[in-house]
Every structure is written in structure tokens, then in C-alpha cells.
N, C-alpha and C positions, 0 to 999 in steps of 0.2 A: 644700520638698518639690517635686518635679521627677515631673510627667505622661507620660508614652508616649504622645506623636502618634501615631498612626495611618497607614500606609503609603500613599500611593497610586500609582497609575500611569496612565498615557497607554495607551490599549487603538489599535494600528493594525492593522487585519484587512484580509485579502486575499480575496476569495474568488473561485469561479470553475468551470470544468471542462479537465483536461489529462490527459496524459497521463503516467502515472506509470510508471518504470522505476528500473536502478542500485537496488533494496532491497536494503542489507547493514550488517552489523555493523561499526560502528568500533570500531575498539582505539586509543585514542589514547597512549602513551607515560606520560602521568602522566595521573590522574584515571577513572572510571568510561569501560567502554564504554557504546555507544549504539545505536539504531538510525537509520537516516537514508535518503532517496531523492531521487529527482531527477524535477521535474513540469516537463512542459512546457506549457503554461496558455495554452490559444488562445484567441485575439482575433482580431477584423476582420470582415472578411465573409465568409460561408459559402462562399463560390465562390474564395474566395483567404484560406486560413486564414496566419493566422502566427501565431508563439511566441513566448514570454516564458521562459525558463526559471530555474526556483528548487530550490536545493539546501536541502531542508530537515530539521530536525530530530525526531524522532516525538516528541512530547511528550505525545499523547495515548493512554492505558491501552488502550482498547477500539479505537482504530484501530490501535496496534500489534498486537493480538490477531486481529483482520481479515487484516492484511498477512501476520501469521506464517503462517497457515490459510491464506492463497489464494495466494499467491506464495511461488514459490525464489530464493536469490540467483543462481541460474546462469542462471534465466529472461529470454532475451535478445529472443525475438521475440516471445514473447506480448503481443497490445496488452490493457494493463491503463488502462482510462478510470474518472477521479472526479471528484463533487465535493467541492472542498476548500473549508476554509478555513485559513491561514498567518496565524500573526501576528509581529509586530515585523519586518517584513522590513529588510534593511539589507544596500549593497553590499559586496563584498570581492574585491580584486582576485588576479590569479594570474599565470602563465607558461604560455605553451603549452610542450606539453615535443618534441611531435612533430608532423607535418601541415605543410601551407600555412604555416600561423603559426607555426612553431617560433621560441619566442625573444619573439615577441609577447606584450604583456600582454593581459591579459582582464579582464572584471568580471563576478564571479557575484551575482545576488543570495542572500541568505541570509536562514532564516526559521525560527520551528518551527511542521510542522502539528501543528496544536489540535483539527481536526476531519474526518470523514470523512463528505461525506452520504451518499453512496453509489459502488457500484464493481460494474465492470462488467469482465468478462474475453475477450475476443471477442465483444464486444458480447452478451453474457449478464448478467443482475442480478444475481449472487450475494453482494451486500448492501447494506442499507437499513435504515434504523435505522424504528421506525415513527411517529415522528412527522417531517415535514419542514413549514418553514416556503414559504410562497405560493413567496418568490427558491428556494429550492432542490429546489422540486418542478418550476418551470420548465428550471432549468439541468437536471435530469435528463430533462425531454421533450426540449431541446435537444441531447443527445446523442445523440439516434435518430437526428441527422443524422450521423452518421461512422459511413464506412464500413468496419465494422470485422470483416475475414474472417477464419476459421480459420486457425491456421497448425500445424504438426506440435510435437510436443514431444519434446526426446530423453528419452529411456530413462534411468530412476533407476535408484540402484542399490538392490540388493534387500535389502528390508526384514526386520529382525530383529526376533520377537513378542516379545521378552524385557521388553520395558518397554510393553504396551499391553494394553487391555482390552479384549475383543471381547463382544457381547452380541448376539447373535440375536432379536429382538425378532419383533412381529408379522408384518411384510412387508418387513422389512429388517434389515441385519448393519450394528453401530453400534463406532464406534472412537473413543478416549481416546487423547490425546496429552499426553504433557507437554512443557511449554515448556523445561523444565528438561535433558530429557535432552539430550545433547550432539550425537546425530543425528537429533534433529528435523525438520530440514529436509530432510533423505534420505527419514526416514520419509513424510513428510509428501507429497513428491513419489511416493512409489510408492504411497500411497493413491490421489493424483489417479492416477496411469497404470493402475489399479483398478476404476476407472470410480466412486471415492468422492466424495460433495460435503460440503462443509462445510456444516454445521447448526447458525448462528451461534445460534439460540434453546435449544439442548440442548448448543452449546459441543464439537460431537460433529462425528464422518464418519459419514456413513450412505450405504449402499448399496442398490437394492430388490435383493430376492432371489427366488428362485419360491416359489412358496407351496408 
């Protein structure tokens, strides 16, 4: 009679603070889609930052639920700053296809993030999980150093009530989204240009309202 060993694995974690951008849906040809982004994860000294950049995979439930709520895939200029953490990072080469290097190889690294500690939208907190460990409450003070200003957002297109729930509550108008529906991320974008913020504890947009 023949036992079931028990699996195990080699954990390599990355962690850090970069800057995240590129959030969108892959459709790959055979196999499930996915969600995915691209961090550029500073290093060196504060007076001469440089980058690392990692293209990696959302494998985590509550951080893709973050990304969906705070960010558009068409969102090009908005600085969106986190701390991450990425695990099993490993490289993978490419072709430039246009630019200076057209024709040249490249190496990306590749990874999936596992963890979001917090994120930051022009230099705004609009999430934090509530507990952070000593390293990741530091890397969050360390972010007050980037200079991170406003920039304009274009204009979503307009939103249809047919799939959302609005509740007027005490001193604020509170909205439900489904992940499900297929204009989510329209909806979701003429919320923010609404003046709505995401309420990751009620999973909600809420607005204040006059009284």
C-alpha cells in the first residue's frame, strides 16, 4: 500500500514599492483569461531613483478586487504607487517590435503578485489593508517621498443605471457594481469622474451628498 507524500515548494518573494501601470485583461488563445500589470519597483537612492521592471500576474482575489475599483485599463497617466509583494519571479526574453531597439532582444522579468500592501493614486491612500507588518508600514512612510502630482483624466463614457444599485443613505449616495457585468470598467470610470470613491470596507462607491 502506497502513501500520498505531501507537496511542497520553494516560496521566492519579492517585495518592494513601484509603480504600477499597463492593468488589463489577457485573452490568451487556449486556456482561461487573466488579469495582469506592469510595476516598475524603485531602487537606489532617493536623489537618483532607478527601476526594475516586472510584468506580473494578479493571482491575488482581494488585490485584483482593489485594481478593478481603482483603476481603468485606458488609465495612462495616472501615477498609481504600491507596495507589493511578487512571488516566483523568473526571466523571459522578447523582441522589440518598434523604437531605438527594433529587432533587439530584451528580458522581462515575470512573476505573480500575491500581495497588495497598499496603493496609492496621486499620491492619495485609497487602500490599506488594516493590518501591516513593521517592513511594510516603513515602505508605505517611504513613499511620501515621490513626487506624485495631479494629472487630468479623460472623460468616460456615460454610464448606464441598468445594472447598479444606488442607496441614499445618511450623508452619502452609495453604489454597487458588478464585476460580472461586461461594462464595468466604463461604469466604474464615470463613477470616479462623479466625484465617487471606492469603500473597500462596504465593497461600495459612495459619494457625500448635502444633507
Amino acid at each position: 500500500m502506497t502513501t500520498q507524500t505531501e507537496t511542497k515548494y520553494f516560496d521566492l518573494h519579492t517585495s518592494g514599492i513601484g509603480y504600477l501601470n499597463r492593468f488589463r485583461q489577457v485573452k490568451p488563445n487556449q486556456g482561461q483569461s487573466f488579469y495582469s500589470c506592469t510595476i516598475a519597483a524603485l531602487r537606489g537612492n532617493t536623489d537618483n531613483t532607478l527601476y526594475t521592471y516586472f510584468d506580473v500576474r494578479i493571482v491575488n482575489e482581494e488585490a485584483l478586487n482593489v485594481l478593478l475599483n481603482c483603476m481603468d485599463e485606458t488609465d495612462k497617466d495616472t501615477k498609481v504607487l504600491v507596495g507589493f509583494k511578487i512571488g516566483d519571479i523568473y526571466p523571459e526574453t522578447f523582441t522589440y517590435q518598434s523604437g531605438n531597439k527594433q529587432g533587439q532582444t530584451g528580458v522581462m522579468l515575470k512573476g505573480r503578485l500575491i500581495k497588495l500592501n497598499w496603493l496609492k493614486i496621486n499620491n492619495e491612500l485609497v487602500y490599506k489593508p488594516q493590518h501591516l507588518s513593521a517592513v511594510e508600514q516603513k515602505q508605505e512612510q517611504q513613499s511620501d517621498i515621490q513626487n506624485n502630482q495631479s494629472v487630468d483624466q479623460s472623460v468616460p463614457p456615460v454610464m448606464d443605471n441598468s445594472s447598479v444599485m444606488v442607496q441614499d443613505q445618511d450623508k452619502f449616495s452609495e453604489v454597487f457594481l458588478s464585476k460580472e457585468d461586461p461594462d464595468f470598467l466604463a461604469k466604474k470610470g464615470t463613477l470616479k469622474q462623479q466625484g465617487y470613491r471606492w469603500n473597500n470596507e462596504r465593497k461600495s462607491w459612495q459619494k457625500s451628498v448635502a444633507a
